[in-house]
TORPA-4810 file (N, C-alpha, C, O; in nm, 3 decimals):
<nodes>
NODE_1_13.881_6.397_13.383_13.769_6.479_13.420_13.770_6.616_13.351_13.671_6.659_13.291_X
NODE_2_13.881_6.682_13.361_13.930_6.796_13.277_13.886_6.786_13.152_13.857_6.902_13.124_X
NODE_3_13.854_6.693_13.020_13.824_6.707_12.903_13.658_6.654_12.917_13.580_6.716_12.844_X
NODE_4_13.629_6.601_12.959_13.487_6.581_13.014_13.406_6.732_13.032_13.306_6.768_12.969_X
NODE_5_13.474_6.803_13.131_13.413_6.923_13.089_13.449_7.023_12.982_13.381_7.122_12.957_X
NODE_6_13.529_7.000_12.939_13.569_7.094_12.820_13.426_7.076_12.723_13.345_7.162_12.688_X
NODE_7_13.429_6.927_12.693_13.347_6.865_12.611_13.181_6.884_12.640_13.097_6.844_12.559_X
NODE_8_13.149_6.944_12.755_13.038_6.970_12.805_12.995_7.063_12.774_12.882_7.084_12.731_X
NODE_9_13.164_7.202_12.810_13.125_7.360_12.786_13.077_7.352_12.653_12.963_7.385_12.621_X
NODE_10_13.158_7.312_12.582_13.172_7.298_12.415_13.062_7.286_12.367_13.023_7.363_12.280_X
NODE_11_12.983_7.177_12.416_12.841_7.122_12.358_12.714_7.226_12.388_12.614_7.251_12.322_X
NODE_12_12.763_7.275_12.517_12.653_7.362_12.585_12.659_7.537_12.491_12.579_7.628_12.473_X
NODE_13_12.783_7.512_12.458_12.795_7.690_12.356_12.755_7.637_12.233_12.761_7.719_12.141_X
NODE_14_12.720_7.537_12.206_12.731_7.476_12.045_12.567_7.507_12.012_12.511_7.542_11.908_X
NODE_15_12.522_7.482_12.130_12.353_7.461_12.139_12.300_7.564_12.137_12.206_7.591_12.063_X
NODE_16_12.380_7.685_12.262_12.340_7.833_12.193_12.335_7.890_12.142_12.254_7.983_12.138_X
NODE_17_12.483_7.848_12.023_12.469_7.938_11.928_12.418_7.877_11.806_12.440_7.934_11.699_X
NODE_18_12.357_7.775_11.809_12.279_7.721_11.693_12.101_7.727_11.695_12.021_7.690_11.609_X
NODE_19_12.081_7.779_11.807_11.946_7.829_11.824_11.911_7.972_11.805_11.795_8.013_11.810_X
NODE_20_12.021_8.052_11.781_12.028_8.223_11.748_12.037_8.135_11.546_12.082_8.025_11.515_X
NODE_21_11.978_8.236_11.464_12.020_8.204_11.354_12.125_8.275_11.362_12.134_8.360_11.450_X
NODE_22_12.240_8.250_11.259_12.336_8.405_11.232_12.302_8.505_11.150_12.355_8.616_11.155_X
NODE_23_12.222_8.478_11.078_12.127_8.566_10.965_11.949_8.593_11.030_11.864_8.509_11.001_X
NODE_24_11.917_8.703_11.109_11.808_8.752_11.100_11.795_8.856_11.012_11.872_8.950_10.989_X
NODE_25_11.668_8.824_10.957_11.610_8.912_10.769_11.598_9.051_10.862_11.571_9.050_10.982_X
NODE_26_11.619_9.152_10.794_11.566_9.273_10.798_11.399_9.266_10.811_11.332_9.185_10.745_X
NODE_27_11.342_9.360_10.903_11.217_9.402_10.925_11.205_9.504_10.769_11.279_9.585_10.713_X
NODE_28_11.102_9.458_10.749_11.110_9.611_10.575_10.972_9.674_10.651_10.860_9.634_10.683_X
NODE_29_11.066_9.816_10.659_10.953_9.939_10.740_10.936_9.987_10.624_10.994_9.961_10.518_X
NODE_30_10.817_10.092_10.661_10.754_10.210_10.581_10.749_10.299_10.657_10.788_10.253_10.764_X
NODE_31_10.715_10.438_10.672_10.631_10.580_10.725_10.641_10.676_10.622_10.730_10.719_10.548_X
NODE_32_10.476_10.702_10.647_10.450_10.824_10.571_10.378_10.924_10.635_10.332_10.890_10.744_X
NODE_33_10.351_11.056_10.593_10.263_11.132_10.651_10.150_11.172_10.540_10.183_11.205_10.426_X
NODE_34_10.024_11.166_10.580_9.886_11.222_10.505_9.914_11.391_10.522_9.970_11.430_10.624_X
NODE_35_9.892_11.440_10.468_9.865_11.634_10.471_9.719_11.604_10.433_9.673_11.504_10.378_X
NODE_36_9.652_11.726_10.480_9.504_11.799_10.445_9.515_11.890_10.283_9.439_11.899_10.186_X
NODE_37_9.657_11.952_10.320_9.705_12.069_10.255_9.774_11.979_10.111_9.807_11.861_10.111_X
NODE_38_9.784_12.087_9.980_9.881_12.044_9.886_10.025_12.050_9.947_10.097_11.955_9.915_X
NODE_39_10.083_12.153_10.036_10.183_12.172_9.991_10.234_12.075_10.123_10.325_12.134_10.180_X
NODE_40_10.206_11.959_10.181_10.272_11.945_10.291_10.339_11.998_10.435_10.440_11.958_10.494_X
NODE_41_10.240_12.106_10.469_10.282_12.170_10.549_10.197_12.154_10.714_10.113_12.067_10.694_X
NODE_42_10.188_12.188_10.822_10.122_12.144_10.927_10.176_12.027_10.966_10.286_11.981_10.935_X
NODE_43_10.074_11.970_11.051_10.147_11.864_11.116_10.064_11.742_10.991_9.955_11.751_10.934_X
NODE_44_10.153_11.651_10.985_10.073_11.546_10.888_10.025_11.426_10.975_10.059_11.398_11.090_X
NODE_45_9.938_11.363_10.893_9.844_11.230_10.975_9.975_11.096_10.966_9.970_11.010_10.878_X
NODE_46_10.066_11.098_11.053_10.162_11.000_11.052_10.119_10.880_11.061_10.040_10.852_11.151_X
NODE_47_10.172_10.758_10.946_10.141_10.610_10.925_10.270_10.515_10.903_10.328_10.500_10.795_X
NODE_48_10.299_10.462_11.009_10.429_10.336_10.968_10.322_10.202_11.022_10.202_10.188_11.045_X
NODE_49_10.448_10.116_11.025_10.445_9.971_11.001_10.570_9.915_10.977_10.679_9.970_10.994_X
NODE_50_10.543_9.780_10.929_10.675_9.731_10.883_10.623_9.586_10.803_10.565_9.502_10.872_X
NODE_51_10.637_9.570_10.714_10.567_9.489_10.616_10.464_9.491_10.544_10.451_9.613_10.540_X
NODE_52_10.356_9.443_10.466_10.266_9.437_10.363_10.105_9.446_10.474_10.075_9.369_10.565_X
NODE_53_10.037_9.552_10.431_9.931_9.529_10.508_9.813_9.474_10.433_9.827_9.391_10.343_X
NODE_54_9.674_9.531_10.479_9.549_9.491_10.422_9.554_9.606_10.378_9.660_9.669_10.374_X
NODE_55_9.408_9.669_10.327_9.365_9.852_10.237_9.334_9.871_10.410_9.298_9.801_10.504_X
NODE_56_9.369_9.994_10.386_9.368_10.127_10.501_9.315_10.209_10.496_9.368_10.316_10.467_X
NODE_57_9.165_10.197_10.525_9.065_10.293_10.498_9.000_10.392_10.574_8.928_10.483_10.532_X
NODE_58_9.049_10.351_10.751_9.007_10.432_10.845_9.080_10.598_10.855_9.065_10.662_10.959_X
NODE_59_9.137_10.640_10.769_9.204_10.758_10.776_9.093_10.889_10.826_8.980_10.911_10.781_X
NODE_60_9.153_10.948_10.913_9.115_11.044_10.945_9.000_11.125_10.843_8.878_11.134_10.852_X
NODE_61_9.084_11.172_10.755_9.019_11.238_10.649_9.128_11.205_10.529_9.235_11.145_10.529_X
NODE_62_9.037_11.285_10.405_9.112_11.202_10.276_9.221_11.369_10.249_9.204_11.491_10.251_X
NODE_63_9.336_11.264_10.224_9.416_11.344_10.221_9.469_11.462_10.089_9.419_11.419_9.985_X
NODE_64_9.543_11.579_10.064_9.569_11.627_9.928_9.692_11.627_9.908_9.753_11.689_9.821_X
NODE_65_9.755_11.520_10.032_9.954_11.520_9.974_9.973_11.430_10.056_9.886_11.397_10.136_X
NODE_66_10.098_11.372_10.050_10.175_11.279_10.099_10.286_11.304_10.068_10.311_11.347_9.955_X
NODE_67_10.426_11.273_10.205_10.568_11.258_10.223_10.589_11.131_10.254_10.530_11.087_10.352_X
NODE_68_10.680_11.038_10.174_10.711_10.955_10.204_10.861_10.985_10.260_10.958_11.027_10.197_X
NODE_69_10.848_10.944_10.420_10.998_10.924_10.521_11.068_10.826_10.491_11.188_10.852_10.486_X
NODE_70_11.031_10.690_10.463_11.124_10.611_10.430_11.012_10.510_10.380_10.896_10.516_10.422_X
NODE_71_11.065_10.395_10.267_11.028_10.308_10.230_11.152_10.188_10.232_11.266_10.225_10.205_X
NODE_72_11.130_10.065_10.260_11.230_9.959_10.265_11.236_9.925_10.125_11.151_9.954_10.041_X
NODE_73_11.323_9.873_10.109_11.348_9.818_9.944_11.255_9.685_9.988_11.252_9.624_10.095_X
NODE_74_11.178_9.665_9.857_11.116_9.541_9.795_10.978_9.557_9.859_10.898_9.465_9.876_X
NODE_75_10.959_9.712_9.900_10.821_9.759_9.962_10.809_9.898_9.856_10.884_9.983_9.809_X
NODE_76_10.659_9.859_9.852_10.564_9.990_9.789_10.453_10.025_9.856_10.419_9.956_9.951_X
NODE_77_10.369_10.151_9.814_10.272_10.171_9.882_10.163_10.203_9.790_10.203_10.253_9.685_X
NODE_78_10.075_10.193_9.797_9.932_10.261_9.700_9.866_10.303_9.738_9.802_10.248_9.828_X
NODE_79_9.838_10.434_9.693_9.707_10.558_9.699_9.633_10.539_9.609_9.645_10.541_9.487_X
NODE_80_9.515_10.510_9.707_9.392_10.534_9.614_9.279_10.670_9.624_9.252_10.736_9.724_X
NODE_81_9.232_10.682_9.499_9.116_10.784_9.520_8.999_10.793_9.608_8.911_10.879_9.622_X
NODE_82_9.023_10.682_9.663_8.863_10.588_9.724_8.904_10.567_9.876_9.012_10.595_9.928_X
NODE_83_8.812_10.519_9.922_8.818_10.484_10.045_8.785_10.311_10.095_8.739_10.259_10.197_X
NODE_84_8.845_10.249_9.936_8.806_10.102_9.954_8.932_10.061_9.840_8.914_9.983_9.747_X
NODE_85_9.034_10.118_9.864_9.148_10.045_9.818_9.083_10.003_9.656_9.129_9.900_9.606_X
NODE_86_9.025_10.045_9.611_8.961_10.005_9.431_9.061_10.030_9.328_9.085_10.148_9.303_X
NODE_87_9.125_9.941_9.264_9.209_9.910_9.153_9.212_9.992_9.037_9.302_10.018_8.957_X
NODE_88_9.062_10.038_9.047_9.010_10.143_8.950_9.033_10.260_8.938_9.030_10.334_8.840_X
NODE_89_9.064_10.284_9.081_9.097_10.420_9.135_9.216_10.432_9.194_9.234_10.492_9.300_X
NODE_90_9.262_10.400_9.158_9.447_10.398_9.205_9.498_10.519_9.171_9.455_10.563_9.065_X
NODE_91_9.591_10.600_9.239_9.621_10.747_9.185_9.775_10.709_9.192_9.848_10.734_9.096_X
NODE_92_9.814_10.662_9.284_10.009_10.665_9.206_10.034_10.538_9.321_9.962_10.508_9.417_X
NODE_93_10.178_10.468_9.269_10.240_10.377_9.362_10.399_10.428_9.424_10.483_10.476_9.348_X
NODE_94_10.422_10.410_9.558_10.556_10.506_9.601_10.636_10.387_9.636_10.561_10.302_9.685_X
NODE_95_10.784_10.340_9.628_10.862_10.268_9.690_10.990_10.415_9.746_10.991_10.534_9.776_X
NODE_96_11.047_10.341_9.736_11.209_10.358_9.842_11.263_10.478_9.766_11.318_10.567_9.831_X
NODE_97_11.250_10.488_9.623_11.333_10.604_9.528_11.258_10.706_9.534_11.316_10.779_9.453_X
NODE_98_11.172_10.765_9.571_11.052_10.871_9.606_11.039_10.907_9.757_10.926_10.914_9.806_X
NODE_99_11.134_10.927_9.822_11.113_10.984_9.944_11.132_11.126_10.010_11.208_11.182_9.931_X
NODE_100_11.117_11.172_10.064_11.128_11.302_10.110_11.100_11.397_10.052_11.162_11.501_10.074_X
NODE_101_11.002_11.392_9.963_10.922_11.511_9.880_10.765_11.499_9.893_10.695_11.398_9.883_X
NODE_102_10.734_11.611_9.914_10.559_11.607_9.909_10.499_11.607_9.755_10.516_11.695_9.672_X
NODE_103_10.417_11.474_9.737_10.347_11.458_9.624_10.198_11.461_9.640_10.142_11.382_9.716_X
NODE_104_10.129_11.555_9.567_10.034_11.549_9.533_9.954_11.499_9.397_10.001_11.519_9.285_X
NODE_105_9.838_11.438_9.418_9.752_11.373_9.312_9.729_11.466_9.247_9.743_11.581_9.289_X
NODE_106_9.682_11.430_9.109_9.594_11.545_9.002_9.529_11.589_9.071_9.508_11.558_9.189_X
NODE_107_9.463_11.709_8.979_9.341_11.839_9.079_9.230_11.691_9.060_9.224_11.600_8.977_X
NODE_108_9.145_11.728_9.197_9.071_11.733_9.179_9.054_11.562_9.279_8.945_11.519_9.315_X
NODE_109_9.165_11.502_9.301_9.181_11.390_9.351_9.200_11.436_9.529_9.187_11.545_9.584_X
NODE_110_9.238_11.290_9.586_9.230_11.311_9.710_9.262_11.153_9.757_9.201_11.051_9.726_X
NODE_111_9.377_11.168_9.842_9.438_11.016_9.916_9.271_10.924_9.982_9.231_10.988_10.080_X
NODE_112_9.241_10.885_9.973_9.080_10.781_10.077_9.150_10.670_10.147_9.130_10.618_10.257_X
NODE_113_9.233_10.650_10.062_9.311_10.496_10.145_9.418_10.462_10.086_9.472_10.527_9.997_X
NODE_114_9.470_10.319_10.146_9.604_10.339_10.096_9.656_10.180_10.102_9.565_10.100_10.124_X
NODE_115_9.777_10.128_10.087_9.796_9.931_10.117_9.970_9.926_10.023_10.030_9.945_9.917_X
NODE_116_9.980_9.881_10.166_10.131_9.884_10.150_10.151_9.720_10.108_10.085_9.631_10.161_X
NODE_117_10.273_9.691_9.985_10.264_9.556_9.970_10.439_9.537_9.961_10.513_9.613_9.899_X
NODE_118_10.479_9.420_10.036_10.611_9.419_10.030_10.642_9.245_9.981_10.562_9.152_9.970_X
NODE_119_10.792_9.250_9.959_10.802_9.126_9.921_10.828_9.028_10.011_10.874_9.077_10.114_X
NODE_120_10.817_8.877_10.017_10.851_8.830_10.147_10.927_8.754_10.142_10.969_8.703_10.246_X
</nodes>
C-alpha cells in the first residue's frame, strides 16, 4: 500500500509541474512620455504597454519631445508627423539603446502619433 501511494504522490506532482511551463517568455514592455515643450520638462503625456500595437492617434495633443523610459529588446517605436501613422511622414524610430534622453524632431515637426512594433 505504501508504494501505491508514493506512486500516486509522484504522478500527482508530475502533472503539476508539467502544466506550469518552466520557460515563461518575457512580456516586452515599452513607456514613454509625450512633452508639449522641446526641452522635456513638465509633467509628460505618459504611454506604456507591453508588446506591438496598432497607430496611436488619439493623443492628447501633438507633441515637441519625447523620453523614452524603457524599451524591451526586439521592440521599437515610431513617431510620426501625422496623426495617421503615414509612412511618409515618419520622423524617427526609438528601441532599447535610446533611452532616457529627451528627443526632439526637426523644427518645425511635431509627434501626431505613434506604433510600437515588437518581435514575436
Amino acid at each position: 500500500m505504501p508504494s501505491f501511494l508514493r506512486v500516486l504522490v509522484a504522478a500527482a506532482l508530475l502533472l503539476n509541474v508539467s502544466a506550469f511551463p518552466l520557460h515563461i517568455r518575457d512580456t516586452l514592455e515599452w513607456k514613454f512620455d509625450l512633452f508639449p515643450t522641446a526641452q522635456c520638462n513638465g509633467t509628460g503625456d505618459a504611454h506604456a504597454g507591453s508588446g506591438s500595437t496598432g497607430c496611436r492617434a488619439n493623443l492628447p495633443t501633438e507633441a515637441a519631445a519625447y523620453r523614452l523610459n524603457s524599451v524591451a529588446e526586439g521592440c521599437h517605436i515610431q513617431f510620426f508627423d501625422n496623426t495617421m501613422c503615414d509612412d511618409s511622414e515618419m520622423s524617427v524610430i526609438a528601441g532599447p539603446l535610446i533611452t532616457d534622453t529627451c528627443h526632439v524632431p526637426g523644427s518645425r515637426h511635431r509627434y501626431g502619433s505613434y506604433q510600437v512594433t515588437c518581435d514575436e
